[in-house]
KOLLUMLO-511053 format. One record per atom (N, C-alpha, C): residue in one letter; x, y, z. Coordinates in steps of 0.1 Angstrom, whole numbers, plus 5000, padded with zeros to 4 digits. Example, Ala and Ser with C-alpha at 12.3 -4.5 7.8 and 13.67 -1.06 7.14 Angstrom:
// residues 2
a513249435078;a512349555078;a513249675078;s512849785071;s513749895071;s512950005079;
// end
This chain:
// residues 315
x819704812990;x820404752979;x819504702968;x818404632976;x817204592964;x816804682957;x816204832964;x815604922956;x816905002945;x817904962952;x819105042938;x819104962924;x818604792929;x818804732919;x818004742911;x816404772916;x815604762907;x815404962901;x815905032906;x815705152902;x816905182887;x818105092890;x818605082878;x818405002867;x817904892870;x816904832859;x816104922851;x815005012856;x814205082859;x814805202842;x815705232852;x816605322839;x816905282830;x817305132831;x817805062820;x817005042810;x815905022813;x814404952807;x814005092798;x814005182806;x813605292800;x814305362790;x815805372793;x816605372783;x816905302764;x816905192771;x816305062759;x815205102756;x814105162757;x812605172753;x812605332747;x813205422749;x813605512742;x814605522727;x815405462730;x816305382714;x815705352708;x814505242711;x814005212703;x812905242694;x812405372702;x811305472701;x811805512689;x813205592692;x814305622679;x814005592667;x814305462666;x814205392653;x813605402644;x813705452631;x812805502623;x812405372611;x813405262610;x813305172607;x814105022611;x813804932604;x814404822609;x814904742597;x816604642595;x816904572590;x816004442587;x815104472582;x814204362580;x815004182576;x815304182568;x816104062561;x817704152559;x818603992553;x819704032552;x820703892547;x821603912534;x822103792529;x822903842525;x824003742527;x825403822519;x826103942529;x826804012521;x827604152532;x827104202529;x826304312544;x825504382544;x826304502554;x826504592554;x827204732564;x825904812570;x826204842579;x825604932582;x826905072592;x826405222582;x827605322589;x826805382604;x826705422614;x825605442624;x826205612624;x825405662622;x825305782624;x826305872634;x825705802644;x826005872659;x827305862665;x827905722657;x829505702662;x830605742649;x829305682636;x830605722624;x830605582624;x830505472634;x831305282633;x830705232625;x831505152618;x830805092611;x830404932614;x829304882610;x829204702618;x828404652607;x828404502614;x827804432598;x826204432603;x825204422591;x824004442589;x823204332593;x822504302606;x822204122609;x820304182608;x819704062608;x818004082604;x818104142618;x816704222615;x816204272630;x817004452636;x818404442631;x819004562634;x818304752632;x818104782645;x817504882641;x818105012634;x817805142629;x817905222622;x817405352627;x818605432624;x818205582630;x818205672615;x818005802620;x817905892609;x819705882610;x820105942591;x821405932593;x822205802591;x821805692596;x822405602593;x822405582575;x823905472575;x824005452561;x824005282557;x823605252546;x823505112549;x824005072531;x825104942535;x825904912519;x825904802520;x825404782505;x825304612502;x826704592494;x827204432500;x828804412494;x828204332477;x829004292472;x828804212459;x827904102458;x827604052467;x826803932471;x825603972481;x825304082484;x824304152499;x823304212488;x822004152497;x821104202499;x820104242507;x819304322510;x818304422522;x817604452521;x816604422528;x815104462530;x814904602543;x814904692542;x814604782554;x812904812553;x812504752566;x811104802571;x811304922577;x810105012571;x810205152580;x808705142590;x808705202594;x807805202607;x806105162607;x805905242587;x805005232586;x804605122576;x805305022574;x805104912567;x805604892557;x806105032553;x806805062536;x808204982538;x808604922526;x809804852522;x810804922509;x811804892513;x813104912503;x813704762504;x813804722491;x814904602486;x816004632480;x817204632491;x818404692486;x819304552480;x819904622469;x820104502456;x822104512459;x822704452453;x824204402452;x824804572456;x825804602455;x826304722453;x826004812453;x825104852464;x824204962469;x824605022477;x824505162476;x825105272493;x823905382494;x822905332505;x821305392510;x821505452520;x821105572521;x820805632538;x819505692535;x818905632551;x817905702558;x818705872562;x818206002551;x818606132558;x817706122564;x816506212567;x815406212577;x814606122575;x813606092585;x812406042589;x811706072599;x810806112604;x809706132612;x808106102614;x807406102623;x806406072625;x805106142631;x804206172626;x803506312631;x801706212637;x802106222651;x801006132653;x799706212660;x799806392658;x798706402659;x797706382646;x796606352650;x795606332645;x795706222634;x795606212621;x795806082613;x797406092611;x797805992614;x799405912615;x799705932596;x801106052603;x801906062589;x802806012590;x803906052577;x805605982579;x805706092568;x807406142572;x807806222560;x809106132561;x809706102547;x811106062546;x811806182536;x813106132539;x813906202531;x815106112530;x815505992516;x816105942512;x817205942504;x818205882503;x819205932494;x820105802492;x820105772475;x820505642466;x821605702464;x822805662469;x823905702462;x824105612449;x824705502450;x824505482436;x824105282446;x823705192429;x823505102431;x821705062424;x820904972433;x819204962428;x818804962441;x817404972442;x816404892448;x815104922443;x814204812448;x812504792447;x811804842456;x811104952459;x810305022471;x808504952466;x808204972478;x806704982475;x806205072491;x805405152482;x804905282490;x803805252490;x803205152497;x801805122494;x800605232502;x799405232497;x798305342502;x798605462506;x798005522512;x797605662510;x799205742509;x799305812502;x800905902501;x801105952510;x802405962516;x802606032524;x803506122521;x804606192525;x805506272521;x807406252521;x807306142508;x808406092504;x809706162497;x810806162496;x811506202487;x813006132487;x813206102476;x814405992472;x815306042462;x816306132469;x817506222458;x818206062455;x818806132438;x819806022432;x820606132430;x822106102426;x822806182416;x822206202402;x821006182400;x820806222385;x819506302383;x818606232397;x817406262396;x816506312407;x815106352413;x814706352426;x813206272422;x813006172433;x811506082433;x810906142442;x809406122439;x808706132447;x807006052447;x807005932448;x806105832451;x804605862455;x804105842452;x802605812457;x801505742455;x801605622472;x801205502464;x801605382455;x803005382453;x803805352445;x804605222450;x805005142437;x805905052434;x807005062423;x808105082425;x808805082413;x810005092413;x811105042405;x812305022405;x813505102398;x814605152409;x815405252408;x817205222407;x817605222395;x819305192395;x820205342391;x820905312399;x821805442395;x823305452398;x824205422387;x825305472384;x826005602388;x827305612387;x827805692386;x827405822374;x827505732365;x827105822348;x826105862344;x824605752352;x823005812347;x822405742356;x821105692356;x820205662365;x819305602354;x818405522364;x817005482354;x816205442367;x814805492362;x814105412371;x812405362361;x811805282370;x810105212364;x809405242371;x808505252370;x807105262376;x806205132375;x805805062383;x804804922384;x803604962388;x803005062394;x802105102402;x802005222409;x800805312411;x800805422417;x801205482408;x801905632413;x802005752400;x803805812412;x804505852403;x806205872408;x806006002397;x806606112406;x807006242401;x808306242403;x808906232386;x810606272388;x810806412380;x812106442387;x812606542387;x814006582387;x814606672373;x815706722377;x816006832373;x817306862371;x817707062367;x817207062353;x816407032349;x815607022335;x814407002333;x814206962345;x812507002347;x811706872354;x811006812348;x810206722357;x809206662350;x808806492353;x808106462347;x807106352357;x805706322352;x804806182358;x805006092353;x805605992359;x805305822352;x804205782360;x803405702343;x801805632350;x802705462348;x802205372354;x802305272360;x803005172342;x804005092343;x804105062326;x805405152324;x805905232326;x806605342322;x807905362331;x808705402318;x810105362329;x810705562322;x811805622328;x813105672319;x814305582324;x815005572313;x816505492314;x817505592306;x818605522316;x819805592313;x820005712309;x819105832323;x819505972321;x820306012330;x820506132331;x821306202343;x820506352343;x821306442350;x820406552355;x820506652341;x821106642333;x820806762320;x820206722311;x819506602314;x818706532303;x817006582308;x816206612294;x814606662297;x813806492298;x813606502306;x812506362315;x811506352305;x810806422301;x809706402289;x809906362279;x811306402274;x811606312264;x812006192262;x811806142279;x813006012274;x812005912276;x810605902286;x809805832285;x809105772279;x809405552285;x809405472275;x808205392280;x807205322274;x806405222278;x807505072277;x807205012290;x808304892292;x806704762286;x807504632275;x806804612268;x807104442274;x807804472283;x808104322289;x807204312307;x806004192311;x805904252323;x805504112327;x805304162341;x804304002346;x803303982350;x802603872346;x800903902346;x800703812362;x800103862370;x799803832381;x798103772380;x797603652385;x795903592392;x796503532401;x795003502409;x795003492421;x793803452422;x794003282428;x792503182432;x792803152445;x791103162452;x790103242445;x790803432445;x789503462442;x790203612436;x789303682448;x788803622452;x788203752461;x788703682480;x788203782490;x788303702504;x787303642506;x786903512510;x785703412512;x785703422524;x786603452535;x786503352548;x786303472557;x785303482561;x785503602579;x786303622587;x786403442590;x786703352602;x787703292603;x787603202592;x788403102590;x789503132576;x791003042585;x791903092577;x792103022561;x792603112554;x792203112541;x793303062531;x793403022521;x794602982510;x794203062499;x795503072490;x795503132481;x796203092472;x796203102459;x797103012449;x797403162439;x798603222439;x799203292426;x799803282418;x799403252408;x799903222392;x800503312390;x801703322383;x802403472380;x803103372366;x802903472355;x803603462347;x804503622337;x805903572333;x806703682327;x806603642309;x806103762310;x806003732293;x806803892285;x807103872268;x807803952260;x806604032251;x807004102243;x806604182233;x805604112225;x805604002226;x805003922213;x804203822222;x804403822237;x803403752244;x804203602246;x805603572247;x806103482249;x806603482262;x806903362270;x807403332278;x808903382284;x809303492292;x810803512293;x810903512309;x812103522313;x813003552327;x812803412332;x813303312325;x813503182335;x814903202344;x814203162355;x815303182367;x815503292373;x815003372374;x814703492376;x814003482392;x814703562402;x813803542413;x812503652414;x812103632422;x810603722424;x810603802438;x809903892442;x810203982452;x808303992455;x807403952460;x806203932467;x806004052478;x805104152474;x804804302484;x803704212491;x802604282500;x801504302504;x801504372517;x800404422515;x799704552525;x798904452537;x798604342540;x798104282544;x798804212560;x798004222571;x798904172583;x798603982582;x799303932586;x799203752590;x798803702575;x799803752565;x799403732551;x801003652551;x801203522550;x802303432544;x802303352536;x803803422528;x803903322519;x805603292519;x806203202508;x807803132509;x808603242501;x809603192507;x810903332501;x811203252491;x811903312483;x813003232472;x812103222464;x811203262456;x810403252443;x811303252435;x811403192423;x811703212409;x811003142397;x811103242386;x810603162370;x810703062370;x810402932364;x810802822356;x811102862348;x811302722335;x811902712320;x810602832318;x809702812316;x808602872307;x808203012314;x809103062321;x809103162330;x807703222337;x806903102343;x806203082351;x806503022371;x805503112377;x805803032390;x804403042398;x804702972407;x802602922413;x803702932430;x802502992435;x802903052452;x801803062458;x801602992469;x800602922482;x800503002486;x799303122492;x799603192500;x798203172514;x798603192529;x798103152537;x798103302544;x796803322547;x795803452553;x795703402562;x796703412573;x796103362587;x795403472598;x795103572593;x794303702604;x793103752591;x792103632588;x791403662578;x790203772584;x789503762598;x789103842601;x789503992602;x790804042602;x791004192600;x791304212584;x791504142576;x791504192565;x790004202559;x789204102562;x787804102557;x787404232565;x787604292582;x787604432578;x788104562572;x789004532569;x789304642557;x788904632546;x788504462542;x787704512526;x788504482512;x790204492519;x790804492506;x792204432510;x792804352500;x794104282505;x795004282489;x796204372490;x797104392480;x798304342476;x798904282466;x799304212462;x800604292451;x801604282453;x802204332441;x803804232434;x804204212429;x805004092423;x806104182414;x807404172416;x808204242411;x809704142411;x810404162400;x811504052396;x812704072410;x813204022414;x814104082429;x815604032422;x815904132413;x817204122407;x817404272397;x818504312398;x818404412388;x818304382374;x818504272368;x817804272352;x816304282353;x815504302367;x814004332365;x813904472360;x814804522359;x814304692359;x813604722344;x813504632334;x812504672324;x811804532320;x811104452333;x809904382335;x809104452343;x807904512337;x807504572348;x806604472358;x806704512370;x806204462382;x804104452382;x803804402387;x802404392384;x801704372394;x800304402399;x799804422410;x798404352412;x797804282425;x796504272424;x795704312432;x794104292432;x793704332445;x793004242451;x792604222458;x791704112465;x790304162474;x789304172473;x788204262478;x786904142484;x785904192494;x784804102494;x784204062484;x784003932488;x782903882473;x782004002468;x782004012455;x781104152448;x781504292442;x782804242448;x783404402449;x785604362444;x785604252429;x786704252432;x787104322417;x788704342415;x788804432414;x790504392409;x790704412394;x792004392390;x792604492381;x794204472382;x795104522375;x795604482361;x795304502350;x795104402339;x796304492331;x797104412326;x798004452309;x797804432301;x797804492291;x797204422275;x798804412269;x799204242266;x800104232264;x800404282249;x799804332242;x800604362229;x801304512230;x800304602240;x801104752240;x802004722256;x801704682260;x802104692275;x801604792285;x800304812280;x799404952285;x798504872296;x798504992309;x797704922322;x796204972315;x795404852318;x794204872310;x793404952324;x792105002319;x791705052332;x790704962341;x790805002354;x789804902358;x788404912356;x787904752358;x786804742357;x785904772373;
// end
């Protein structure tokens, strides 16, 4: 009788540890009404943190919902109000250096992705348009009637039945759909946020480290805009914390503590990334802004010159 019990445990365990193997991503965060459709039954259930994700699955934000899905490899989606996302495929190719291929699909609604480091093999159908990221940060809304999306970082190849175009980082198209030519519609976005970061480099080996970022939202003319405006905080970085709920003040400025508590593995890698994006759909023509963080001697920023809104190059 003992050995039945534990030989069905046994199955159980293994069973559970297979599902999860499954999972191509995870309900990271979750506020408001959030759905999720599960593929395999068609059921539908509500979206709680933590909930895992298969290929197939579909995931809808109600009027008040919003979603963070972690995919396996660290990449994020911030799914905004009135959003309908499915994971179509996902996979994982672990011979030799660890890939990911997705294959995504916005039906209509926004979100904020960041595809941070090396590219892998993304693609994100809309009804108007097809993405494809590399390296990237940048924000995507789409209607019934047209689409728009920005570029904050990295380089996004869009595409439709008219051909195809590169956005460099600064650059948005708005309100096309698929018989519209991409080349033509490309705009430099002239509103953005200027991101520092004290100190600016990693000091500590060892010991755990603080960090202070200044973020400011400024206009055309270099004034102060988006008070109240909340903020959406990326990083590439493990045991890197900071507080939810950012937003602008009056002067559409905000200052955020950030605490490196696994300073020894980021000091080996050398580099710790940073990217700051508005977490509301009126962000979609602020562009989002990025930093880097490197060993003393070797640091290394993302600069905008506020009068064109052109990414300056680095130094």
């Amino acid at each position: 009788m003992i050995q039945l019990v534990l030989t069905l445990c046994l199955l159980t365990t293994f069973s559970f540890a297979a599902l999860a193997q499954d999972a191509v991503a995870t309900l990271y965060s979750s506020t408001g009404v959030v759905e999720v459709t599960l593929s395999k039954s068609m059921r539908t259930t509500q979206g709680r943190e933590g909930f895992l994700l298969y290929e197939r699955d579909l995931v809808r934000t109600g009027v008040d919902g919003k979603a963070t899905i972690l995919f396996r490899d660290g990449r994020e989606i911030r799914l905004f109000e009135n959003t309908k996302f499915q994971i179509q495929e996902a996979s994982e190719q672990a011979a030799g250096e660890r890939t990911f291929r997705r294959k995504l699909l916005l039906r209509f609604g926004a979100f904020l992705s960041n595809f941070f480091g090396k590219s892998d093999y993304t693609v994100i159908e809309t009804p108007h348009f097809q993405l494809k990221p590399e390296g990237t940060s940048f924000h995507v809304q789409v209607s019934q009637e047209q689409g728009s999306v920005a570029l904050f970082s990295g380089k996004l190849f869009v595409q439709n039945f008219r051909g195809k175009a590169l956005l460099e980082p600064g650059e948005a198209v708005l309100g096309v759909n698929r018989g519209d030519t991409l080349t033509n519609r490309i705009e430099k976005l002239n509103q953005q946020l200027q991101l520092q970061a004290e100190p600016s480099e990693l000091v500590s080996q060892r010991s755990p480290q603080k960090l202070l970022l200044r973020i400011q939202a400024r206009g055309r003319e270099g004034e102060g805009i988006g008070a109240g405006l909340p903020l959406r905080i990326f990083t590439d970085g493990a045991g890197v914390r900071f507080p939810e709920g950012v937003t602008l003040d009056e002067a559409g400025k905000a200052e955020v503590e950030v605490q490196l508590l696994a300073p020894d593995r980021l000091y080996q890698k050398g580099l710790l990334r940073f990217t700051v994006m508005v977490d509301d759909p009126l962000g979609l023509k602020i562009s989002g802004t990025e930093i880097e963080l490197r060993k003393p001697g070797a640091v290394k920023r993302l600069e905008i010159d506020t009068d064109t809104g052109q990414i300056l190059p680095r130094k």
